[in-house]
C-alpha positions in Angstrom: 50.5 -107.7 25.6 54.2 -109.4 25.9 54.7 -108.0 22.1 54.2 -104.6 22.7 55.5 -104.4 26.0 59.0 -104.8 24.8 61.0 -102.7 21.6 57.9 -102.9 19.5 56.0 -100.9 22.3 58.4 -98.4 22.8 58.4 -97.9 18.9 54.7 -97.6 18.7 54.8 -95.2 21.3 57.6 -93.2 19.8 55.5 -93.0 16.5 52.4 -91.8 18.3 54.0 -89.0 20.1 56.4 -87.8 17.0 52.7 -87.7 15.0 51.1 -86.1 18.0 53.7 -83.6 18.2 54.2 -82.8 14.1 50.1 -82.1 14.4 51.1 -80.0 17.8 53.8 -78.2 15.4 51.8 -77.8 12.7 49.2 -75.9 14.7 51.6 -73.7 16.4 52.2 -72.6 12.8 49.0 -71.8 12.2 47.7 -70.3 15.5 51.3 -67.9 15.0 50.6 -67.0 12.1 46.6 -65.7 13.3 48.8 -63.7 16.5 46.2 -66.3 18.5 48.6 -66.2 21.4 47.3 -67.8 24.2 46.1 -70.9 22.1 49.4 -71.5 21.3 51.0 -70.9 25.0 48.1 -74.1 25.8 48.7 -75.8 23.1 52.7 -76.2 24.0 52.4 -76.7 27.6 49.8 -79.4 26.9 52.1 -81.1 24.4 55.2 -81.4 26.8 52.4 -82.3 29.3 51.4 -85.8 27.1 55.4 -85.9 26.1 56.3 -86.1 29.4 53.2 -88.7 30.6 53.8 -91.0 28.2 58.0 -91.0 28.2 57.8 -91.7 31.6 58.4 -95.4 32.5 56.7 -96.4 35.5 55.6 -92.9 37.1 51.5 -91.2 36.1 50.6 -94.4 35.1 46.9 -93.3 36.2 47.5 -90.2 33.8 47.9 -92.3 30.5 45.1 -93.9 30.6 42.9 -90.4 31.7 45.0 -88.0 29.0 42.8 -90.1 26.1 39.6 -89.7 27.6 40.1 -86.7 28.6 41.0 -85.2 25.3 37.8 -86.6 24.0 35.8 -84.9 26.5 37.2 -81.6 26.0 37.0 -81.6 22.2 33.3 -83.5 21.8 31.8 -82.2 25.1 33.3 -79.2 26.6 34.5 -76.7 24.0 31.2 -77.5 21.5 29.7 -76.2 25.1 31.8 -73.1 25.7 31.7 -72.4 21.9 28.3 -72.5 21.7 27.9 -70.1 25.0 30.4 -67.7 23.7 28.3 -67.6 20.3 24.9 -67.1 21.8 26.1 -63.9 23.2 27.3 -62.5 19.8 25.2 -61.0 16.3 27.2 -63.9 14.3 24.5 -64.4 10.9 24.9 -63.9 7.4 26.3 -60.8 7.0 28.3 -60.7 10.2 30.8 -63.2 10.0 33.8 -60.9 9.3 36.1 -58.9 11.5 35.3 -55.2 11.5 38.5 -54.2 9.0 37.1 -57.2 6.7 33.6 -55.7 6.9 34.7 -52.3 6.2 37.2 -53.7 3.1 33.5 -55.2 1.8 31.6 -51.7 1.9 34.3 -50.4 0.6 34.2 -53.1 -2.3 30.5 -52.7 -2.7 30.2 -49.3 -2.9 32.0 -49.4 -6.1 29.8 -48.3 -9.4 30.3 -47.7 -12.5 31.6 -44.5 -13.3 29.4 -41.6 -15.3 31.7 -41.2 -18.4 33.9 -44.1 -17.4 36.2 -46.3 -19.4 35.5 -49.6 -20.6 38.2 -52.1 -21.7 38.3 -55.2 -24.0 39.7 -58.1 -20.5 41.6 -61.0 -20.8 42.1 -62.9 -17.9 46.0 -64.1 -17.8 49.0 -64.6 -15.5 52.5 -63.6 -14.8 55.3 -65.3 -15.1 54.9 -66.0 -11.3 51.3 -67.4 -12.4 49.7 -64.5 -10.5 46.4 -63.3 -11.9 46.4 -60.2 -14.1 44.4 -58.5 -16.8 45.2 -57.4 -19.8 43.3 -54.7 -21.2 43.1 -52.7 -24.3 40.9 -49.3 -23.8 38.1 -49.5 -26.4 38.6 -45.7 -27.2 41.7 -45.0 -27.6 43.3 -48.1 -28.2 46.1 -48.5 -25.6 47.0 -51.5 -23.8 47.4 -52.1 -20.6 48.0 -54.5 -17.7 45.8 -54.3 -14.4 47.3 -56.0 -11.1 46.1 -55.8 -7.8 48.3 -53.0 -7.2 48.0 -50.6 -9.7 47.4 -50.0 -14.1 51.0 -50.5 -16.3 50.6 -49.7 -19.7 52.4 -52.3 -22.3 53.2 -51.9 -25.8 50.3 -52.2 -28.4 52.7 -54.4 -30.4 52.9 -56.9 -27.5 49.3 -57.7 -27.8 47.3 -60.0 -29.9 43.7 -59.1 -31.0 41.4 -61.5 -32.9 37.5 -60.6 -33.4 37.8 -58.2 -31.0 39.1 -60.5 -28.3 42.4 -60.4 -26.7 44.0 -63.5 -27.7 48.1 -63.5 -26.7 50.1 -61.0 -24.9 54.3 -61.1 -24.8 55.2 -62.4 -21.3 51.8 -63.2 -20.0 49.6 -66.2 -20.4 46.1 -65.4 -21.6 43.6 -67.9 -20.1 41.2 -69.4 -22.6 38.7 -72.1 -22.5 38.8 -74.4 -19.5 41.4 -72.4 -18.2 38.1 -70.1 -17.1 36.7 -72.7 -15.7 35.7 -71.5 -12.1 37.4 -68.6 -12.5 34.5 -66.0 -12.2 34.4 -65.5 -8.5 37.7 -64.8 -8.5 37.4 -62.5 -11.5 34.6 -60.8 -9.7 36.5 -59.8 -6.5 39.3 -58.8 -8.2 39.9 -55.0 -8.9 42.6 -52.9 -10.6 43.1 -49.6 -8.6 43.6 -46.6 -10.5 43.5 -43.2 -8.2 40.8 -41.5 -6.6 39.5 -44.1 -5.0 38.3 -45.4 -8.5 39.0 -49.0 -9.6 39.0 -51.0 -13.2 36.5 -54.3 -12.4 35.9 -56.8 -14.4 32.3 -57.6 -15.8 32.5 -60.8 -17.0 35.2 -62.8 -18.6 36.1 -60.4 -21.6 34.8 -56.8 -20.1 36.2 -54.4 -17.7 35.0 -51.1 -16.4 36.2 -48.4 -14.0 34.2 -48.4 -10.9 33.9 -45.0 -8.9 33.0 -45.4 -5.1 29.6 -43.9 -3.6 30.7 -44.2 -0.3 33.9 -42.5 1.4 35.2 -43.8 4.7 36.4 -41.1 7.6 39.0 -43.4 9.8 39.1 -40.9 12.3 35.5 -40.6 12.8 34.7 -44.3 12.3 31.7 -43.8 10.1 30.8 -44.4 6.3 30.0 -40.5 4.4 27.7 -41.2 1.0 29.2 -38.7 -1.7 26.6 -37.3 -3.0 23.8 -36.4 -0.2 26.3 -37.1 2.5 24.5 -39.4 4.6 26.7 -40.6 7.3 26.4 -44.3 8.6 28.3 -44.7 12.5 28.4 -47.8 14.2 25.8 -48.8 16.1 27.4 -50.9 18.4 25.9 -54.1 16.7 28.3 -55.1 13.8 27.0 -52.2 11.5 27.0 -49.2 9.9 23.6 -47.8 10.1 22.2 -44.3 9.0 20.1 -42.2 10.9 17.0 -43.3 9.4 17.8 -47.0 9.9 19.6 -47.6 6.7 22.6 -50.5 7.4 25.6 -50.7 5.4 26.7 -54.5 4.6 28.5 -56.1 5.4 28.7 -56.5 8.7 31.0 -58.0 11.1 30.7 -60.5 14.6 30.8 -58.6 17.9 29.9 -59.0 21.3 26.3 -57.8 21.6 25.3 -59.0 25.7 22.1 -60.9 26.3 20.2 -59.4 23.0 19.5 -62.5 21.4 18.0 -63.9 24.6 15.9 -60.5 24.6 14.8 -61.4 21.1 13.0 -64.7 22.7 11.2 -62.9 25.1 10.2 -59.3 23.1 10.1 -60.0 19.5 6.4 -61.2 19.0 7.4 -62.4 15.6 9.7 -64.9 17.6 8.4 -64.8 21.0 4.6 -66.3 20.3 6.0 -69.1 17.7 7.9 -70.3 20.5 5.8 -70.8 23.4 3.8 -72.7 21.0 6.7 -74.8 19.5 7.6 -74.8 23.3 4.4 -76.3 24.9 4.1 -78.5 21.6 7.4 -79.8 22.7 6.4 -80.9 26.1 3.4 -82.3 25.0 5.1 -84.2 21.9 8.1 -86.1 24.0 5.6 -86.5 26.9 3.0 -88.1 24.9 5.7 -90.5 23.3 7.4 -91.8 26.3 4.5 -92.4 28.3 2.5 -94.3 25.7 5.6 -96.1 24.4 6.5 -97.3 28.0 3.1 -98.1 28.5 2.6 -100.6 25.3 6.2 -101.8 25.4 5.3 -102.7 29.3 2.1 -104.3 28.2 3.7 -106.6 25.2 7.1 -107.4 27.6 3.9 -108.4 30.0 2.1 -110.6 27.8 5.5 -112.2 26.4 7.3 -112.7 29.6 5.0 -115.5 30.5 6.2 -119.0 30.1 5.0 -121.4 27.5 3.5 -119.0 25.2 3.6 -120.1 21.3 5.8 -118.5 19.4 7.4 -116.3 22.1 10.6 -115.5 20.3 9.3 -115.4 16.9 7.0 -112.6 18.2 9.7 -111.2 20.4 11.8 -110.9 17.0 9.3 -109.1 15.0 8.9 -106.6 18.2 12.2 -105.7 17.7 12.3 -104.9 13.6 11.8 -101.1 14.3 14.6 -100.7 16.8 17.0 -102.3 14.1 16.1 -101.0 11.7 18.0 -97.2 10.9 15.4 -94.5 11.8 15.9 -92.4 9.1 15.0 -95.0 6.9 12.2 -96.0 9.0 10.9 -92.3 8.6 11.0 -91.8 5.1 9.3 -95.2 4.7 6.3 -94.0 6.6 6.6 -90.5 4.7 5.7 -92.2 1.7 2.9 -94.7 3.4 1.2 -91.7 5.2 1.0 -89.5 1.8 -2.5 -88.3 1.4 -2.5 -88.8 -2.1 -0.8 -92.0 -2.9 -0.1 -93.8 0.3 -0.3 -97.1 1.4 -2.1 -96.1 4.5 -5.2 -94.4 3.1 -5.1 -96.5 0.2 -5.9 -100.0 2.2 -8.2 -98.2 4.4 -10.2 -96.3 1.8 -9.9 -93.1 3.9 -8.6 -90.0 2.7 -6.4 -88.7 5.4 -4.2 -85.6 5.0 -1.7 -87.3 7.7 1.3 -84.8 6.9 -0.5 -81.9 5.7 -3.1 -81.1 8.4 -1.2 -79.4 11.4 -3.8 -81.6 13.8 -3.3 -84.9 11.8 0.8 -83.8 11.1 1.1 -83.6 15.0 -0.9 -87.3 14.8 1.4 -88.7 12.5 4.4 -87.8 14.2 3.4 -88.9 17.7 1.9 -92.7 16.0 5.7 -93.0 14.0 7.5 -92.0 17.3 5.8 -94.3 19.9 6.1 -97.2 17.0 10.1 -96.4 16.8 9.9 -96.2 20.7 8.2 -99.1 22.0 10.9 -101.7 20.9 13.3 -100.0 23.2 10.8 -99.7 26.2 9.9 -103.5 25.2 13.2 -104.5 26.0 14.0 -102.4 29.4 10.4 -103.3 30.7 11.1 -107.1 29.7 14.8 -107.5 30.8 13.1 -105.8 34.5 10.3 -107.9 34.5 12.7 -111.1 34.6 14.7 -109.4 37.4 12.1 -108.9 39.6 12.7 -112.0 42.6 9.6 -114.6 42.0 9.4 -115.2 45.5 7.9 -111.6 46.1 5.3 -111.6 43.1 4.3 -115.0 45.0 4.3 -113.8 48.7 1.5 -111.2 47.4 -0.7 -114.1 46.1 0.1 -115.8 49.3 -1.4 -112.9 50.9 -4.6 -112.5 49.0 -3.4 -110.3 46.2 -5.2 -110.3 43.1 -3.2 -109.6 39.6 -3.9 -106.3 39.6 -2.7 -105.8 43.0 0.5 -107.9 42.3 1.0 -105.4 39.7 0.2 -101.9 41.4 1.9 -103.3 44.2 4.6 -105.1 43.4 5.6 -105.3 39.9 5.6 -101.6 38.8 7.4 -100.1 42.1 9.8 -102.8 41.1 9.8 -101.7 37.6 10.1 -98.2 37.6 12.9 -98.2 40.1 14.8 -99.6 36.9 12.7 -98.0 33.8 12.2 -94.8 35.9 15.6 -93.2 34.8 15.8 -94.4 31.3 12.4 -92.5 31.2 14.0 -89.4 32.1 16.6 -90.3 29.5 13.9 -90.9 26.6 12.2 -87.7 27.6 15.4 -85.8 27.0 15.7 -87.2 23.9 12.7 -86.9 22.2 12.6 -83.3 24.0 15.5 -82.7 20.9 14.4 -85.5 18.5 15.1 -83.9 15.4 15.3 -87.1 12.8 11.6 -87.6 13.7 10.4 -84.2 13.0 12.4 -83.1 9.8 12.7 -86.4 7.9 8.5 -87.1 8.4 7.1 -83.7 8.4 10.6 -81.2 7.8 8.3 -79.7 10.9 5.5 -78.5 8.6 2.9 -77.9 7.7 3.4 -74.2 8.3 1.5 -71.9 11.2 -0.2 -69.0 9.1 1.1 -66.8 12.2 4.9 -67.8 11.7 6.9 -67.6 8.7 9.1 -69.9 10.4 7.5 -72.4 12.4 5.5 -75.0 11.3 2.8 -77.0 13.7 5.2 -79.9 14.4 8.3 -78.1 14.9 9.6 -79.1 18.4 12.0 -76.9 20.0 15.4 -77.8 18.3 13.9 -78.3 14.7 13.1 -74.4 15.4 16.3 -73.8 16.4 17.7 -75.1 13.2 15.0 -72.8 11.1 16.6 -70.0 12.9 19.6 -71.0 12.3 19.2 -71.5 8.5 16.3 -70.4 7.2 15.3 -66.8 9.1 15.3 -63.5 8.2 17.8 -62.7 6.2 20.2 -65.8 6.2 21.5 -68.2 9.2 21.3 -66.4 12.6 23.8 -68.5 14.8 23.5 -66.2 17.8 19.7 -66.4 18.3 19.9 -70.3 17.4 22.5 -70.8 20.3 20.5 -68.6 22.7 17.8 -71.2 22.0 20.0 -74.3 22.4 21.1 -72.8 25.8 16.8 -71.9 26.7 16.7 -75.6 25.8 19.8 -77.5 27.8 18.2 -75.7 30.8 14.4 -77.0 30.6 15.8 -80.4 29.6 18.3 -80.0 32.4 15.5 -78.9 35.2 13.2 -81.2 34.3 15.5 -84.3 34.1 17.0 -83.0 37.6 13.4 -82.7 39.3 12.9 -86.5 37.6 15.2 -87.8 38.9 15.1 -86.6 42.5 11.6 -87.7 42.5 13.0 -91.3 41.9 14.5 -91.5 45.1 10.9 -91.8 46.3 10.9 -94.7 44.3 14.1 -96.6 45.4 12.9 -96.2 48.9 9.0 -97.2 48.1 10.7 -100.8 46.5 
């Protein structure tokens, strides 16, 4: 402490906060440069805020030790929270994760077809002398040459261009791309378009082939809505991130908006959503109930029988207990994966049975419960053990005194005891097998599926749903309707751990 309270200190300190602050810097930048104004207003006056804790000799001393912790709580805990909220109350999926000008720049883009007696050009990729990307073209009908940039068609002389078997293979003062020069280069190629009048374009097709493009769709600024050329269908904006048609036809892209509590309507109207998960929901309840209760219960009953003094072998068999909890759980899981296979696993193999343990929704919702409560006891082993041995002996022994039998002793005495310390990590253990998602998706990935869901499977618990939502329905991820369901499930987990624990007061004041 002597050696870095003196000049060496000060110079750690010094480099911190000049780091601190070219990350601050570098930020500002950024955040300018996206017009995100008040972002950068908090991100200055918090800045000078640490700056001026931390040059300070003897003064907030409290403050430098909070700042740290406090940071960490607003960037791992608070602002996933906020983010989260703010997301659940927006369309943000596949195909809305633009800004409404990007969307409308990507129907524009899309609406592009080839054009009925349009031209098509021999392409080579190449680039300027400032190594921006161009094309060089040579009209297959009438043999003129050309250079396409993202601004506009230039014509260039014939003479500057050099053709071999029909490919474009040098032009004067550009560099034609060739071979692994292409590498990679095709989504590039593809968004990149040549606009020559009329709303028509030049596109490439490929990596030697260009065509003009005519647009299908025309947009009217004024009026905000999409008009199709030829029938003149209009699309408006619905007020969702769309352009839809009268007759339900949607224009996409789309873009993110602020659509109010609509996702959270989803959970409750959509049958195709809404009857899935009640059952995912009560399968839930059942599934982290079921766990914690019989995991405390045989981890109670082994800390029981290996608490008592003089037994053979006590810490051998104390060790062995303990092989799941070190063990990582995903490895664990896809261990018993492979044992509980119907076809070739070690399970039905030694038992002669034949067992579909992952592929039966009944025996899937078996097989996930068995794995869970043999990954759970250790930990339950250990609390109801290390509680057992804190429990004064001189109690236990005043009930024998008494006239107590053992079972008396232990309705009596030992449990109250017990569950005044286990009680809370109950609560705890509930909560998180309420979202244990490494149990469901590496043993069972939540399947096998429900024939009335296209998305849930029988052992999907609530947060394993969520994450199907998220990735997997409809038409891409849906990140609004997966966040409305992460906030349906922070307030059962919170409710039910709140009534929990108020009901272990009872408990304090029974021991």
């Amino acid at each position: 402490m002597a050696f870095f309270s003196g000049p060496v200190g000060v110079a750690t300190k010094i480099a911190l906060l000049s780091a601190a602050n070219a990350i601050a810097l570098w930020a500002e930048i950024v955040l300018i440069g996206r017009h995100r104004w008040i972002p950068v207003l908090v991100l200055a006056l918090a800045t000078l805020a640490i700056d001026a804790i931390y040059l300070t000799q003897h003064r907030a001393i409290p403050a430098k030790f909070l700042v740290p912790g406090t940071i960490f709580l607003l960037a791992f805990q608070v602002i996933p929270v906020v983010y989260t909220i703010n997301v659940a109350f927006t369309n943000y999926s596949t195909g809305h994760i633009l800004s409404k000008p990007q969307a409308i720049a990507g129907i524009k883009s899309n609406s592009l077809t080839e054009a009925e007696n349009g031209k098509s050009y021999t392409m080579a990729a190449s680039r300027d002398k400032a190594g921006h990307l161009v094309l060089v073209l040579l009209d297959e009908d009438t043999g003129k040459t050309y250079v396409g940039t993202s601004s506009g068609l230039r014509p260039i002389a014939r003479s500057d261009v050099k053709i071999s078997d029909g490919n474009i293979t040098a032009a004067r003062g550009y560099h034609v791309l060739q071979g692994t020069e292409l590498t990679g280069l095709d989504k590039t190629l593809s968004a990149f378009t040549v606009p020559v009048g009329g709303g028509k374009a030049v596109e490439p097709q490929g990596l030697d082939t260009a065509v003009v493009l005519e647009p299908t769709l025309r947009f009217d600024a004024r009026a905000d809505q999409f008009v199709r050329i030829k029938g003149g269908t209009v699309f408006r904006d619905n007020g969702e991130g769309s352009y839809v048609s009268a007759t339900g036809e949607e224009l996409e892209p789309g873009w993110k908006t602020y659509i109010g509590t609509k996702n959270f309507g989803h959970i409750i109207h959509d049958p195709l959503i809404r009857k899935p998960f009640l059952q995912v929901f009560a399968w839930t309840i059942v599934f982290a109930t079921l766990v914690v209760l019989a995991s405390f219960g045989l981890g109670l009953l082994l800390a029981i029988t290996l608490n008592k003094p003089g037994l053979a072998l006590q810490r051998t068999y104390r060790a062995i207990l303990i092989i799941p909890y070190a063990v990582p759980a995903f490895l664990s899981l896809l261990v018993w994966q492979g044992l509980l296979n119907d076809d070739f696993g070690v399970v039905n193999r030694a038992f002669h049975i034949s067992i579909p343990w992952l592929f039966d929704p009944w025996w899937a919702r078996v097989s996930v419960i068995l794995v869970s409560v043999w990954l759970t006891v250790p930990y339950f082993f250990l609390v109801s053990l290390g509680a057992l041995q804190s429990i004064p002996a001189e109690l236990v022994e005043a009930a024998r005194v008494d006239g107590a039998g053992a079972l008396q002793v232990f309705r009596r005495v030992t449990l109250p005891l017990l569950l005044v310390a286990v009680a809370p990590l109950m609560i705890a253990s509930f909560a998180f097998n309420f979202n244990n998602f490494n149990n469901i998706f590496f043993l069972t990935g939540g399947g096998p599926q429900m024939g009335n869901s296209p998305i849930a499977g029988a052992t999907d618990i609530l947060i394993s749903y969520t994450y199907k939502i998220a990735f997997a329905a409809g038409k891409g991820q849906d990140y609004g309707l997966a966040s409305a369901v992460a906030i349906f499930i922070f307030f059962v987990v919170a409710t039910i751990s709140a009534i929990s624990f108020s009901r272990t007061k009872a408990l304090e004041n029974l021991a």
